[in-house]
C-alpha positions in Angstrom: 12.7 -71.8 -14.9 10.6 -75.0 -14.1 8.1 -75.8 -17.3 4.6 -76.0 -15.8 3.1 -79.2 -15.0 0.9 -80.9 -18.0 -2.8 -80.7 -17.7 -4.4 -84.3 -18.1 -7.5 -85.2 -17.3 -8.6 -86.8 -14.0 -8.9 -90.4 -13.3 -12.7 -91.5 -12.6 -11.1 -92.6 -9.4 -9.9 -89.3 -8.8 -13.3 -87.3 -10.2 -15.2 -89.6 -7.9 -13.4 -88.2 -4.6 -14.1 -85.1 -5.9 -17.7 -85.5 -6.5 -17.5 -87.1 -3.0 -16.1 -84.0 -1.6 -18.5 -81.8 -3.1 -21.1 -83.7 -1.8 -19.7 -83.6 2.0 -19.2 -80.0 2.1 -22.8 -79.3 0.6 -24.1 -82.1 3.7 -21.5 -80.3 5.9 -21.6 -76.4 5.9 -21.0 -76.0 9.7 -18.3 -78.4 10.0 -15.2 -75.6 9.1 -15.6 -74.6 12.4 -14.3 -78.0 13.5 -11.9 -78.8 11.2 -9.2 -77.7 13.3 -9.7 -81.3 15.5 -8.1 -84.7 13.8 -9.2 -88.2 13.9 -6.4 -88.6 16.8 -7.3 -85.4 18.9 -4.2 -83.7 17.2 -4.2 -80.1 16.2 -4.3 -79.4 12.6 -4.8 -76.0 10.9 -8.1 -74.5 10.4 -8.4 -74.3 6.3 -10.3 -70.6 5.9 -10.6 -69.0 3.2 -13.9 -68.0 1.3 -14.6 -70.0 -1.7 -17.1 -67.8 -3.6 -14.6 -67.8 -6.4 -12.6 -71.0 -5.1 -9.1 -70.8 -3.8 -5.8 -70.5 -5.7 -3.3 -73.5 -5.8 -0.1 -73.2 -5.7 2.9 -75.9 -6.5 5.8 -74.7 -4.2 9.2 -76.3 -4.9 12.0 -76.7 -3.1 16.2 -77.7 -3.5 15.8 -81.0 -1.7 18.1 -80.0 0.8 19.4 -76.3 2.1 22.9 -76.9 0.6 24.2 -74.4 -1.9 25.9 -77.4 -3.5 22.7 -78.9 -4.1 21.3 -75.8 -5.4 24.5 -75.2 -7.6 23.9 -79.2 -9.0 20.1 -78.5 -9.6 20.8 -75.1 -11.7 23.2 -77.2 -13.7 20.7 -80.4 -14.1 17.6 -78.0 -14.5 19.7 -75.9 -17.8 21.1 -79.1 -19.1 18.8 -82.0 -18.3 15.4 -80.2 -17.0 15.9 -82.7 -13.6 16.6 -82.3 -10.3 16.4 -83.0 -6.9 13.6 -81.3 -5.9 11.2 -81.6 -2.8 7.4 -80.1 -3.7 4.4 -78.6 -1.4 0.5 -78.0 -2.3 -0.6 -74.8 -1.4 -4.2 -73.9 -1.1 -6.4 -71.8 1.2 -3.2 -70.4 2.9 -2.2 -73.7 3.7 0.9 -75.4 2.0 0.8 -79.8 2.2 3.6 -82.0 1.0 4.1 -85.9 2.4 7.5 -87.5 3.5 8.9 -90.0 5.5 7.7 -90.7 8.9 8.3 -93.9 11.5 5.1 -94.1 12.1 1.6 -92.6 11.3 1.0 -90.2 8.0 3.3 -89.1 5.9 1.4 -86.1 5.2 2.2 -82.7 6.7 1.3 -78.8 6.5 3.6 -75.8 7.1 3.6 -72.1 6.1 3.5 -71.7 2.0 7.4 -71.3 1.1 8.8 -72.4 4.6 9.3 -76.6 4.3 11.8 -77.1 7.0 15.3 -78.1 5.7 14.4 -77.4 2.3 15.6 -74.6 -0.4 12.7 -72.7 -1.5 13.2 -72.4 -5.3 10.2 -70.9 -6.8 6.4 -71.4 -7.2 3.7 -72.2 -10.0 0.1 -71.6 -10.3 -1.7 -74.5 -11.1 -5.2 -73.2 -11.0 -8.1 -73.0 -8.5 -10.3 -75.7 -6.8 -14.0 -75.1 -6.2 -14.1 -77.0 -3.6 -14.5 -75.3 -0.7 -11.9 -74.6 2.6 -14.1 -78.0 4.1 -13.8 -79.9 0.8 -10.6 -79.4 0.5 -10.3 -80.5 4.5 -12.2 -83.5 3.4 -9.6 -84.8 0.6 -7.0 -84.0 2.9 -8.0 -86.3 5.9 -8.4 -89.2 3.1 -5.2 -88.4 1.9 -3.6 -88.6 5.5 -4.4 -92.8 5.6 -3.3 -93.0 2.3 0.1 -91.7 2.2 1.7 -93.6 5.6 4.8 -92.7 6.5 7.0 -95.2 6.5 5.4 -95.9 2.7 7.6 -93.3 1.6 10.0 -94.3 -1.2 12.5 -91.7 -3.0 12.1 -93.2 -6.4 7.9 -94.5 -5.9 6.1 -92.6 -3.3 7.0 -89.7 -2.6 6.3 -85.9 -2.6 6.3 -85.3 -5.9 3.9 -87.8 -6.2 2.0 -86.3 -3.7 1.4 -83.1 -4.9 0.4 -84.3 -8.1 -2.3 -86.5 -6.6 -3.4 -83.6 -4.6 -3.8 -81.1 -7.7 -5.2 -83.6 -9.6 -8.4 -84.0 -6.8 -9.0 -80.5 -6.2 -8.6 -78.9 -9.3 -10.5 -79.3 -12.2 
């Protein structure tokens, strides 16, 4: 079993966007029904949800590849070493985001919680709740998308893992 993440407090950097995204969602209310449209015209999923009492996140984590040899390796590493190789996913207001390498564009990408494509699905963690709501959340995500480019993704520097610890650590607090 995977220990769960450490709590640390968030950057000022990180506490600002939040504060940011609070205030866009209070200036906002009406925009959920558009969040569905990205800045390119593509179709992205409508975050619902009702956030009353805020949304549960979830850290979804994956074998990196669907290989029972990797998965075989990864028991072995997890029991002896607590490592891996591991690929990980954000879920939030029925929504799961993870970043990874790309030619062009974002990095950035959403599927159904549990389902990453190619991947292993290993087991999940509860990491909290946000506050933020379903547009908030929106909000971050768009800022994340030009932030985490594609073909920035590195195995060792930049790269899921990272991601989804940057995301947890903006929405929940």
């Amino acid at each position: 079993e995977m220990p769960a993440p450490a709590k640390f407090g968030p950057p000022a950097v990180e506490q600002e966007e939040y504060e940011e995204a609070v205030r866009a969602q209070q200036r906002y209310p009406m925009c959920d029904l558009v969040c569905c449209v990205g800045d390119a015209g593509q179709c992205r999923p409508i975050i619902e949800g009702s956030s009353d009492d805020g949304g549960e996140v979830l850290l979804h984590i994956y074998d990196f590849v669907d290989l029972g040899l990797v998965r075989f390796a990864n028991g072995l590493l997890m029991s002896a070493f607590d490592t891996g190789a591991f690929h990980t996913g954000v879920e939030v207001y029925g929504w799961e985001w993870s970043f990874g390498a790309a030619d062009l564009g974002s990095g950035v990408f959403f599927c159904q919680p549990r389902e990453s494509e190619q991947r292993c699905y290993r087991q999940s963690v509860n990491v909290g709740r946000t506050s933020l709501s379903p547009h908030g959340i929106d909000y971050i995500l768009r800022r994340m998308e030009r932030e985490w480019m594609g073909p920035d993704y590195d195995l060792v520097r930049k790269n899921c893992c990272h991601f989804s610890d940057s995301l947890i650590r903006k929405i929940v607090k």
